[in-house]
N, C-alpha and C positions, 0 to 999 in steps of 0.2 A: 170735656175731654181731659185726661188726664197727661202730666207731660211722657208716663211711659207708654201711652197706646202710640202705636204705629196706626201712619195712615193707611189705607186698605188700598191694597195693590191695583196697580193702575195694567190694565190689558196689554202685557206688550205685540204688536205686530211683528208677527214672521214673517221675515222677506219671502217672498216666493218667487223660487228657483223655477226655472224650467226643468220637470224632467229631462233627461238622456234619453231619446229614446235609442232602444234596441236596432243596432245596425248587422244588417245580412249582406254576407258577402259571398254569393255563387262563383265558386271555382270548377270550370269546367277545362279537363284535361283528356288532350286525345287520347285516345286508347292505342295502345304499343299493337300493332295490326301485324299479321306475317302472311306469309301465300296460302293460310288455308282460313276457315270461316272460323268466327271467331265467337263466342255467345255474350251477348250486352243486353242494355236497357235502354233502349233510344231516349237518346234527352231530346229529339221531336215531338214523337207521338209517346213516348213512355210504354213502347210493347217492349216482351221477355222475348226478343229473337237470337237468332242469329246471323252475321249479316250474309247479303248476297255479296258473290265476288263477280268479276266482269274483267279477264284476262287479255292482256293485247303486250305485243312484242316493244322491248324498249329501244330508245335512239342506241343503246349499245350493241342490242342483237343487229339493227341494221346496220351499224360501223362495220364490226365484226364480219357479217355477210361482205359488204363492198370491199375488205381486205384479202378478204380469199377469195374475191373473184378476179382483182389486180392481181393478184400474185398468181392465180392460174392454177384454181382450186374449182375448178367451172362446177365441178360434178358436189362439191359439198358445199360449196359459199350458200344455201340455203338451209344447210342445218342448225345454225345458229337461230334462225326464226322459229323453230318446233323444240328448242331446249328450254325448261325449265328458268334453267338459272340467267335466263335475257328476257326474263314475264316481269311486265309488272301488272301488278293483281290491286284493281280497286274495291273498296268496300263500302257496302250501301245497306241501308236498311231494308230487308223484303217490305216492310207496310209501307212507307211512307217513300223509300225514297232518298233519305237523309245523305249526305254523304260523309264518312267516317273518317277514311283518311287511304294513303297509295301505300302498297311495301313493294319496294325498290330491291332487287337484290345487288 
């Protein structure tokens, strides 16, 4: 061997790293619901619907009712139960079932 030959390369090992693996992160946000149907994608079943609504009078409509019937409103203290703006309206999925969410007026 001569004193300019270099000795022949020695194999370095490569630390091994664990990959990173790939992290998913499912964000699921209710959907902004109002008194009428509304069309989505069920994150249940995954159908293209729209949902069913199921209508019933809120603790305000019945407040409302027992103040005009104390006050001596006999003949309309139940108008407040057939208006609109005293519904709350829930939202379901027609396939499944799901529930979506309530709009409150």
């Amino acid at each position: 061997m001569k004193p300019t030959d270099e000795p022949p390369p020695y194999p370095m090992p490569q630390p091994s790293y664990p990959m990173p693996q790939p992290q998913i992160f499912v964000v699921e946000t209710k959907p902004a619901v109002g008194p009428d149907p509304f069309h989505i994608v069920c994150p249940n079943c995954r159908s293209d619907v729209y949902s069913r609504v199921e209508r019933d009078t809120a603790a305000t409509g019945y407040i409302c009712c027992g103040l005009l019937f104390i006050v001596g409103c006999f003949c309309c203290s139940c108008i407040p139960l057939f208006m609109d703006s005293f519904q709350r309206v829930d939202h379901f999925c027609p396939s499944c079932g799901h529930f979506f969410g309530t709009y409150k007026p």
